[in-house]
C-alpha positions as CSV (number, residue, x, y, z in Angstrom):
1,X,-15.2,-19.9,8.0
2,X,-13.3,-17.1,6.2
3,X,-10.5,-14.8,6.9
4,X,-11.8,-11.6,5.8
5,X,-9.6,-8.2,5.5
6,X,-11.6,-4.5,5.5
7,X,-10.4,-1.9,3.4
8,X,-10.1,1.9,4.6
9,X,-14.0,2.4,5.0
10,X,-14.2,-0.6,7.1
11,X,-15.8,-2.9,4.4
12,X,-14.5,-6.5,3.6
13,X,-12.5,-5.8,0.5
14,X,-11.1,-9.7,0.3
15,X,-11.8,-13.3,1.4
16,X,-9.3,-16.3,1.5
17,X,-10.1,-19.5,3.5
18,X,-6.4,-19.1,5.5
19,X,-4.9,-16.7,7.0
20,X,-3.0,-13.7,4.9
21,X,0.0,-11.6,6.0
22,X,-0.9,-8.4,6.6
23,X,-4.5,-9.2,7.5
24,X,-6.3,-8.9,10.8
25,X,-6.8,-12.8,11.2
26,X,-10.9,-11.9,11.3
27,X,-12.9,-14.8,10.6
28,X,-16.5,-14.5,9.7
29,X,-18.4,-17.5,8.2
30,X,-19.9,-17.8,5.1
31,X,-23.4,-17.1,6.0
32,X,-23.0,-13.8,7.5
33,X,-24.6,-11.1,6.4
34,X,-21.3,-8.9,5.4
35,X,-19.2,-11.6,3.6
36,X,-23.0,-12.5,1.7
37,X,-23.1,-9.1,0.7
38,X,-19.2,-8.5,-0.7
39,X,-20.1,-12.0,-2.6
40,X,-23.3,-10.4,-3.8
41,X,-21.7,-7.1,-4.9
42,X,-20.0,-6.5,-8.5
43,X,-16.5,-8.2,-8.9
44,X,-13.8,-5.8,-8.0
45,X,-11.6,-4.3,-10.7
46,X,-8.6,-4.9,-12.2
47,X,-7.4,-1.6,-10.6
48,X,-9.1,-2.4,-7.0
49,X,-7.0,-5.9,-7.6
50,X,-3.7,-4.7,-8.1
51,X,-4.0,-2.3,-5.1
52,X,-4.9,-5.0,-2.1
53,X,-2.0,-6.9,-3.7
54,X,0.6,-3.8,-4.3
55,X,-0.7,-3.0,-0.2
56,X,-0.2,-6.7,0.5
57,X,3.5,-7.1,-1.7
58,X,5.5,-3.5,-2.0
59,X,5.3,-2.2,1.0
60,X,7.5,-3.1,4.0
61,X,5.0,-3.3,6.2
62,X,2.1,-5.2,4.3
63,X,-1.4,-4.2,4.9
64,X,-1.1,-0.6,5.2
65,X,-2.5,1.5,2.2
66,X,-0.3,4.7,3.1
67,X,2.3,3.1,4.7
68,X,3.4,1.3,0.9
69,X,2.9,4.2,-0.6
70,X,5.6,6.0,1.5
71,X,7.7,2.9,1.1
72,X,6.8,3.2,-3.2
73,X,7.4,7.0,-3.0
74,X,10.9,6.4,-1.2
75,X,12.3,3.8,-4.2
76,X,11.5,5.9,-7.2
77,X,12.2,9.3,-5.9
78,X,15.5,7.7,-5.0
79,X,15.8,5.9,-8.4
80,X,15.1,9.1,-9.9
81,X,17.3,11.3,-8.3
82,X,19.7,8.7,-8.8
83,X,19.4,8.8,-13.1
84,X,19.1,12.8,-12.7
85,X,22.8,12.6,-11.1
86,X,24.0,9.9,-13.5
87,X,22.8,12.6,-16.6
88,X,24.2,15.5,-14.4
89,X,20.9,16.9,-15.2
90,X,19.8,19.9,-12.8
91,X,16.7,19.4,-10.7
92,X,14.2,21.4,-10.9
93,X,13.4,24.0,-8.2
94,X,10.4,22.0,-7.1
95,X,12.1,19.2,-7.2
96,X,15.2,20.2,-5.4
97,X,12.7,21.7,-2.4
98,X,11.0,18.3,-2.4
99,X,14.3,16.5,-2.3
100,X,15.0,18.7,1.1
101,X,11.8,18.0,2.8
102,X,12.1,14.5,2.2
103,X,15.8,14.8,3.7
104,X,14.6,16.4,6.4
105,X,12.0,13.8,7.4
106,X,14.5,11.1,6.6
107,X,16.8,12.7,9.0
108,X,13.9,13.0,12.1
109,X,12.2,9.5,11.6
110,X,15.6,7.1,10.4
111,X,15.4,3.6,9.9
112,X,15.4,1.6,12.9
């Protein structure tokens, strides 16, 4: 048997013979149809590599596409924002409006 975990479209994007954080805990043998054809199928890509392990490593709740990218955004807008200071460096106007809708979300969904 495999653990298997699906991507977005519902496709098996990874295999590992024990269970993974962040995955489902689906098992599907060897022989089954699906995992035979993700086998079959052209090796993923570097780029399709780093993403199921920047989904499965950056994020703080692994296994969520969107969810890490929030989580991603967060740290370098605030590292940013943070060196823009440090240069006393004004922000641009788009920048500044950005800064004030993420304040705002910040401010209706804080960390619990």
């Amino acid at each position: 048997m495999l653990y298997v975990h699906r991507g977005l479209d519902g496709k098996i994007d990874g295999t590992a013979e024990s269970p993974q954080i962040g995955w489902s805990g689906e098992e599907l043998a060897e022989s089954d149809p699906e995992v035979q054809a993700f086998f079959a199928g052209p090796p993923p890509t570097y780029r399709q590599l780093r993403a199921t392990a920047y989904r499965d490593n950056l994020g703080k709740q692994p296994g969520d596409y969107i969810i890490t990218l929030g989580d991603v955004l967060d740290v370098v807008i605030a590292q940013v924002e943070t060196m823009r200071q440090a240069l006393t460096a004004p922000a641009t106007p788009d920048f500044q409006a950005m800064l004030a809708k993420i304040q705002t979300i910040k401010q209706e969904f804080p960390p619990t």
